[in-house]
N, CA, C and O atoms as a GROMACS GRO file, in nm:
protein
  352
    1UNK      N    1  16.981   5.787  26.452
    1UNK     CA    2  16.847   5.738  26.425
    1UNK      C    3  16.748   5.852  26.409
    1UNK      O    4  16.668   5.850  26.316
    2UNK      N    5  16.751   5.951  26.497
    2UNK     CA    6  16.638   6.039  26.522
    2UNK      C    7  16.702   6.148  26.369
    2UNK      O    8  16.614   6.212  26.310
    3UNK      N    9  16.820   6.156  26.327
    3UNK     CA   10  16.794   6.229  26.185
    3UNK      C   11  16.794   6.169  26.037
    3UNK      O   12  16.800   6.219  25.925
    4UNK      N   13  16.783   6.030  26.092
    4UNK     CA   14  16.750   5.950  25.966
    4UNK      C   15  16.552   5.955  25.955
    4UNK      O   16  16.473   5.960  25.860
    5UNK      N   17  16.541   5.951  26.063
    5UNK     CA   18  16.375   5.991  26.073
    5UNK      C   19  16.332   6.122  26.019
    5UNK      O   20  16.223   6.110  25.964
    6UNK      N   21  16.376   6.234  26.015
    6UNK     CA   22  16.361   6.354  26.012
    6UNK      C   23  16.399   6.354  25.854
    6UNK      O   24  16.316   6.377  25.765
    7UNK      N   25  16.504   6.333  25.838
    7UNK     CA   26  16.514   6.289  25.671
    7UNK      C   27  16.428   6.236  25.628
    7UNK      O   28  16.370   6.298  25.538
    8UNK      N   29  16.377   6.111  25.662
    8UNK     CA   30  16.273   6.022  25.600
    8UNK      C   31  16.182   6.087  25.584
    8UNK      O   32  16.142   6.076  25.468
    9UNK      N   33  16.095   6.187  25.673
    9UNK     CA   34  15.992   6.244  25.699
    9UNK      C   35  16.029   6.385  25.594
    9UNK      O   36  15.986   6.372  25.480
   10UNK      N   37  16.081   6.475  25.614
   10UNK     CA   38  16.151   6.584  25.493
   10UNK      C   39  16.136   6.481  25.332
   10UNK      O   40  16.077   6.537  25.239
   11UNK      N   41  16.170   6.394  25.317
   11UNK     CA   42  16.160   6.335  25.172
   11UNK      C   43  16.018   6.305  25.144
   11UNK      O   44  15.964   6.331  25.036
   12UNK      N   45  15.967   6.258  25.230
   12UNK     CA   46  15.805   6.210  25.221
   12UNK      C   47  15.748   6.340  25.191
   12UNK      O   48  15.705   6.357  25.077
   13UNK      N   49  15.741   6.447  25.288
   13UNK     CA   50  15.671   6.547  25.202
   13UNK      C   51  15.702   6.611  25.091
   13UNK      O   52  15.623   6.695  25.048
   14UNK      N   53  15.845   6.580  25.012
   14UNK     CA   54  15.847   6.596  24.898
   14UNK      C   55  15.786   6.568  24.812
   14UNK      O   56  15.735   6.649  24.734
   15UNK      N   57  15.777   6.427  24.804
   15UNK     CA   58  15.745   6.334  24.731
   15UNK      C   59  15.556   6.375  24.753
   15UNK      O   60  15.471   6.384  24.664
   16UNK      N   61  15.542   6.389  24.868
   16UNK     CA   62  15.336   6.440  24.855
   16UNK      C   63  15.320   6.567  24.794
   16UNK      O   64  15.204   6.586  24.756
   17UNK      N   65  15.414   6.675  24.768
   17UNK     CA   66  15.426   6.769  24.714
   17UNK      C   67  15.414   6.813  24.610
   17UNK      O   68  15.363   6.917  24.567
   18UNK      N   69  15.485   6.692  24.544
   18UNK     CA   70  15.509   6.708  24.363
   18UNK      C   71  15.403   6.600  24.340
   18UNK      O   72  15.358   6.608  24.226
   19UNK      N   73  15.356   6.513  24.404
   19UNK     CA   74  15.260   6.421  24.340
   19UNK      C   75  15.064   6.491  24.268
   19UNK      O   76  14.979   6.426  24.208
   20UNK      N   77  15.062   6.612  24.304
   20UNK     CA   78  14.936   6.661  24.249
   20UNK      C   79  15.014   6.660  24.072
   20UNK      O   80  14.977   6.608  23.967
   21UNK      N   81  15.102   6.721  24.099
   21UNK     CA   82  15.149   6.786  23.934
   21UNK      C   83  15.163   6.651  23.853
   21UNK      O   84  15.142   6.657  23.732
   22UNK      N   85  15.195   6.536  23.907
   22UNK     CA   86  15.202   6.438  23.792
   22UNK      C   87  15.095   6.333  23.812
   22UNK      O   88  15.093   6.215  23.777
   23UNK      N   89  14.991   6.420  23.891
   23UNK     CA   90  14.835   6.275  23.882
   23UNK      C   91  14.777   6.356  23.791
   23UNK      O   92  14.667   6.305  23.770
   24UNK      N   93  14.787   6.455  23.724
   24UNK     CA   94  14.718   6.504  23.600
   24UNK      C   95  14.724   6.400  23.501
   24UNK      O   96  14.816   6.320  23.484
   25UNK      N   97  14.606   6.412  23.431
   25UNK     CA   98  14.551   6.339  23.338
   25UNK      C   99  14.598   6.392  23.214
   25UNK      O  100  14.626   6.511  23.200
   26UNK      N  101  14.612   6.266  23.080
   26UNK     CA  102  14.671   6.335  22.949
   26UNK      C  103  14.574   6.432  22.903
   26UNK      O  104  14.621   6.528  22.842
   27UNK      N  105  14.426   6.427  22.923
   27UNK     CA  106  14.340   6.506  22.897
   27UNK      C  107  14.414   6.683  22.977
   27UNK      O  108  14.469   6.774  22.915
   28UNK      N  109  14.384   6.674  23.123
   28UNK     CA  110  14.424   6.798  23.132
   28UNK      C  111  14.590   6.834  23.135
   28UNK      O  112  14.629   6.932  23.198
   29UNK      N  113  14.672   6.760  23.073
   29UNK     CA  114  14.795   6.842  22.983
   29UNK      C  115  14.741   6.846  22.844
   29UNK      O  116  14.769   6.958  22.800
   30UNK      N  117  14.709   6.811  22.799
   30UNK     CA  118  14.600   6.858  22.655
   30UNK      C  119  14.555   7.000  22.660
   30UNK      O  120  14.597   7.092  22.590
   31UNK      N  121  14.468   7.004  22.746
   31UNK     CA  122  14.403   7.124  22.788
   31UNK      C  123  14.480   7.196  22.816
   31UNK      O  124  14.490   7.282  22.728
   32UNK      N  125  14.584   7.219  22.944
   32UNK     CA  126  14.644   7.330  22.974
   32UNK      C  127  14.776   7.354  22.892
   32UNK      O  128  14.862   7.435  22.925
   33UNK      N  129  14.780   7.272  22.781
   33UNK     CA  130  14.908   7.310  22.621
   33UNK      C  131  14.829   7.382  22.577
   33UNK      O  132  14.846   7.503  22.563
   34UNK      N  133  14.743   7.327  22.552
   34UNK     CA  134  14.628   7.400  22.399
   34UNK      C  135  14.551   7.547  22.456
   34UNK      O  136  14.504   7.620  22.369
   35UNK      N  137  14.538   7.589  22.598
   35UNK     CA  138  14.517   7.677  22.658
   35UNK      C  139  14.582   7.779  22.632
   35UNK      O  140  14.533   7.890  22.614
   36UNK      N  141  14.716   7.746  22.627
   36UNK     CA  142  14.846   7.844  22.573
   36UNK      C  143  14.831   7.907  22.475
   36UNK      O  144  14.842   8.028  22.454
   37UNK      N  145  14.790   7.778  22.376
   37UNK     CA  146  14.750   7.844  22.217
   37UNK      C  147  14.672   7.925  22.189
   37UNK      O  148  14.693   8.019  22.113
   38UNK      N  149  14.554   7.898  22.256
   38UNK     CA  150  14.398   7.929  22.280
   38UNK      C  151  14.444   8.111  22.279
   38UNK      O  152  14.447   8.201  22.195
   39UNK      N  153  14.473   8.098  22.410
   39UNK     CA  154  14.517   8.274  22.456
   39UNK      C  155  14.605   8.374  22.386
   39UNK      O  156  14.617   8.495  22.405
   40UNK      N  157  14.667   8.286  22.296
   40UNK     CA  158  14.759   8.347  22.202
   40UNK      C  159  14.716   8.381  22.062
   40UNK      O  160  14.795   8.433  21.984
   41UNK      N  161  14.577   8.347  22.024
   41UNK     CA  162  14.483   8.360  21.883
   41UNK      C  163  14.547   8.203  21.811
   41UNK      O  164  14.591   8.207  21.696
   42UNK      N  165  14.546   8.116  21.862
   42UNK     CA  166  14.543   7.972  21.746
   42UNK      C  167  14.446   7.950  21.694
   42UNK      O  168  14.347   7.996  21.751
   43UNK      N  169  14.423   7.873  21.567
   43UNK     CA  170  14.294   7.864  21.480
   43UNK      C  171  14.298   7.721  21.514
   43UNK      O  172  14.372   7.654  21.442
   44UNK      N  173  14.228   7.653  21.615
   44UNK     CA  174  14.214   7.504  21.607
   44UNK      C  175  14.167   7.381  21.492
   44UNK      O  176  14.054   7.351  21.454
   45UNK      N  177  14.263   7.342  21.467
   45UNK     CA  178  14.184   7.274  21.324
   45UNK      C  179  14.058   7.104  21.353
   45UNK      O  180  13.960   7.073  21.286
   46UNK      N  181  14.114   7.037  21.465
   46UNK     CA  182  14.096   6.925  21.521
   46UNK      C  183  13.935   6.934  21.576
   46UNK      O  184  13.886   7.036  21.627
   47UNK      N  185  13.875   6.828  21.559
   47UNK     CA  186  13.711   6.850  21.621
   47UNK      C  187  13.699   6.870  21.757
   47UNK      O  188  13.603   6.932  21.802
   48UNK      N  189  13.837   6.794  21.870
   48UNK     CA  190  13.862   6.831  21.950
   48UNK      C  191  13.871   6.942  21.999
   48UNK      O  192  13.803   6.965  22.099
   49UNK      N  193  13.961   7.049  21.943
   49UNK     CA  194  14.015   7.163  21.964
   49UNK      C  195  13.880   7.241  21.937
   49UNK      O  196  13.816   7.300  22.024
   50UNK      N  197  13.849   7.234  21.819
   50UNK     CA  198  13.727   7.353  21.789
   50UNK      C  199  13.592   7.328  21.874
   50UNK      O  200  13.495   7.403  21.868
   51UNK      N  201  13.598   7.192  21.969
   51UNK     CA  202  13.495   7.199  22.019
   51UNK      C  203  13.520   7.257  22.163
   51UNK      O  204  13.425   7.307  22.223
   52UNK      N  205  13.621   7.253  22.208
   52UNK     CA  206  13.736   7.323  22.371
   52UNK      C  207  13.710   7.425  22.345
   52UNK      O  208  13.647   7.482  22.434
   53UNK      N  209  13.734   7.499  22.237
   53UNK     CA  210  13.771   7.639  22.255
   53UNK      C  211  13.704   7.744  22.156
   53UNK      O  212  13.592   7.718  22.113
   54UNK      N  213  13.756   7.838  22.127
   54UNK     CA  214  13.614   7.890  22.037
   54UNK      C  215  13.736   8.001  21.960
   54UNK      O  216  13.795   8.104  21.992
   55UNK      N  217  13.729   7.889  21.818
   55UNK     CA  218  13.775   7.927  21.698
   55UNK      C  219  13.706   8.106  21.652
   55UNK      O  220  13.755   8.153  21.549
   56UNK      N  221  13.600   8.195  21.728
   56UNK     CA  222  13.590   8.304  21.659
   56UNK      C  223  13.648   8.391  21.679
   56UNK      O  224  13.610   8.485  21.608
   57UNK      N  225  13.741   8.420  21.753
   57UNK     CA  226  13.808   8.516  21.785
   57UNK      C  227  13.969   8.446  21.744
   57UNK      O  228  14.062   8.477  21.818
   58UNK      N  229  13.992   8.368  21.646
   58UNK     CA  230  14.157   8.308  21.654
   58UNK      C  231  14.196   8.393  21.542
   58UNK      O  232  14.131   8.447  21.453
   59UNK      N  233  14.297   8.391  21.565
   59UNK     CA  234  14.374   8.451  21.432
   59UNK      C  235  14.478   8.425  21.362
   59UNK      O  236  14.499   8.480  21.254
   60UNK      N  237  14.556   8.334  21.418
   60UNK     CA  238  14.654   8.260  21.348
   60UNK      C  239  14.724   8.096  21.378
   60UNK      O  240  14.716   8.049  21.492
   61UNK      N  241  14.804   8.003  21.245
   61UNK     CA  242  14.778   7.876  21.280
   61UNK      C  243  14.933   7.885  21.322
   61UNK      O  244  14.992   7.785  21.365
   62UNK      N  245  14.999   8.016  21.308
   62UNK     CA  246  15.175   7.985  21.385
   62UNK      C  247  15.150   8.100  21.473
   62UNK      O  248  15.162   8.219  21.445
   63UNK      N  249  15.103   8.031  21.621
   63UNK     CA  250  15.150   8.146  21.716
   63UNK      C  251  15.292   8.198  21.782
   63UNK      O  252  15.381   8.112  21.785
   64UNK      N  253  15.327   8.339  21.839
   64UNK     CA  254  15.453   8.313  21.885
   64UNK      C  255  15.396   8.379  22.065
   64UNK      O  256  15.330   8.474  22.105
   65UNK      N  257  15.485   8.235  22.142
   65UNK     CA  258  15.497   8.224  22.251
   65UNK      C  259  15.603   8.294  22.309
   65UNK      O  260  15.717   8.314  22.268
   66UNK      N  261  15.538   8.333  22.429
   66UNK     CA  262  15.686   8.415  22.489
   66UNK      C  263  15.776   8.330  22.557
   66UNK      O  264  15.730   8.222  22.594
   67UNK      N  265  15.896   8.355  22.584
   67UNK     CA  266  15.958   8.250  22.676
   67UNK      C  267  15.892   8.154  22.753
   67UNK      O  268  15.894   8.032  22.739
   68UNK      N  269  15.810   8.247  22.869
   68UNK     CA  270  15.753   8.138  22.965
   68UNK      C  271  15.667   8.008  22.934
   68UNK      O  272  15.671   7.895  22.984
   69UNK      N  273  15.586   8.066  22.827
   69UNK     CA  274  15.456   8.010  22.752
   69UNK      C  275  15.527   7.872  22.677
   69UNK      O  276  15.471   7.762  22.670
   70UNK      N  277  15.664   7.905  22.622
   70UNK     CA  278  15.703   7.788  22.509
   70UNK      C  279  15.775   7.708  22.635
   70UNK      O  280  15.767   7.586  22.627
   71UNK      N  281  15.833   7.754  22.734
   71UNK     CA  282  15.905   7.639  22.855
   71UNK      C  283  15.792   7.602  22.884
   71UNK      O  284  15.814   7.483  22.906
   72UNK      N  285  15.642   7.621  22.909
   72UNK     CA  286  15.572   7.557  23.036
   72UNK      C  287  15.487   7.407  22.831
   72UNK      O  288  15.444   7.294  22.808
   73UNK      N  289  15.510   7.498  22.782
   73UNK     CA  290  15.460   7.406  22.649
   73UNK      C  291  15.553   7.297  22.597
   73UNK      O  292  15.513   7.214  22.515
   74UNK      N  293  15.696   7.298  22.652
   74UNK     CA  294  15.814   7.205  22.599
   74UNK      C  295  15.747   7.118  22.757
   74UNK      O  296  15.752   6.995  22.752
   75UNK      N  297  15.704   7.162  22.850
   75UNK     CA  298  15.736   7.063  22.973
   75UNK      C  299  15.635   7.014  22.939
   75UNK      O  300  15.654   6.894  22.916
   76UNK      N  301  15.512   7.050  22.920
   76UNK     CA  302  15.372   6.965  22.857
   76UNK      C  303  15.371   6.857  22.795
   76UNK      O  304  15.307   6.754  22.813
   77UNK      N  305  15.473   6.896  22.696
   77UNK     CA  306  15.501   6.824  22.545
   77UNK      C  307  15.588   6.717  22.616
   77UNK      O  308  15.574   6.607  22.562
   78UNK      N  309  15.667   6.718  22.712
   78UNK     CA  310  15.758   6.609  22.740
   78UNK      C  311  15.700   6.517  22.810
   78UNK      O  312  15.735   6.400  22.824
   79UNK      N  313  15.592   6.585  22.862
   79UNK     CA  314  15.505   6.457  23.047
   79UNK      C  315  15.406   6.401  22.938
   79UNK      O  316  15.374   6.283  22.943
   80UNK      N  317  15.363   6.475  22.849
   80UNK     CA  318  15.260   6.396  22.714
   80UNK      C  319  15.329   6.287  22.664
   80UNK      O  320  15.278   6.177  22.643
   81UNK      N  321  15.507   6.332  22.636
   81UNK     CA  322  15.564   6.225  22.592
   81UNK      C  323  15.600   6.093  22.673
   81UNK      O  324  15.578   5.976  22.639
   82UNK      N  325  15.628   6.114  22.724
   82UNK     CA  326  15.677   6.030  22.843
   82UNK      C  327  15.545   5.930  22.879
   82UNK      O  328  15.543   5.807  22.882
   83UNK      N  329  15.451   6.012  22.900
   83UNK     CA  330  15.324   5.889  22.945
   83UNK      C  331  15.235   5.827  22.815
   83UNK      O  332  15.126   5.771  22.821
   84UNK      N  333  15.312   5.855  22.703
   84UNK     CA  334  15.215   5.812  22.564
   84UNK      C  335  15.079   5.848  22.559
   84UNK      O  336  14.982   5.777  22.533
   85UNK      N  337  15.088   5.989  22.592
   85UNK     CA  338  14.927   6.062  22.574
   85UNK      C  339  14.875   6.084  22.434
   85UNK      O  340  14.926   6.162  22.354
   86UNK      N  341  14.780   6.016  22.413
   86UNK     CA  342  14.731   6.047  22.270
   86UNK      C  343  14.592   6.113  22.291
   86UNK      O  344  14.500   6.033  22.271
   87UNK      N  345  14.556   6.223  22.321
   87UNK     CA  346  14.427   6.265  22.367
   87UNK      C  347  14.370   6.280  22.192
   87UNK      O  348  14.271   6.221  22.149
   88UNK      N  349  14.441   6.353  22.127
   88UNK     CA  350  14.383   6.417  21.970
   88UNK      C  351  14.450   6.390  21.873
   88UNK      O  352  14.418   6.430  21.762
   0.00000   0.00000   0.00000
């Protein structure tokens, strides 16, 4: 009994752990994808985008991401998918 409790209690704070990362809003996975871009010189074309971020310093509409940048942008792209985020 007493390590089925201890289990129970070990899973619960899992579960409170990971719950900040998926109460994000489609807005801020919007934001923190397009952030990626942002920092990398993207030319935002969207009224959205050009109003977030500031098209004067961009420089190109195919950026290249480094490893980390395109995994944390495939995981974006998948929690966008998954919850039918249509922000833009």
């Amino acid at each position: 009994m007493r390590i089925s409790v201890i289990t129970a209690i070990s899973a619960l704070a899992i579960i409170v752990s990971v719950e900040p990362a998926l109460a994000e809003s489609c807005y801020d996975l919007w934001y923190e994808r397009n952030s990626i871009y942002n920092d990398n010189g993207y030319c935002f074309k969207t009224k959205l985008g050009r109003e977030t971020f500031d098209n004067s310093d961009c420089t190109t509409n195919r950026v290249r991401l480094s490893e980390q940048e395109q995994y944390r942008v495939d995981q974006i792209q998948a929690e966008e998918d998954s919850r039918g985020c249509q922000v833009n």
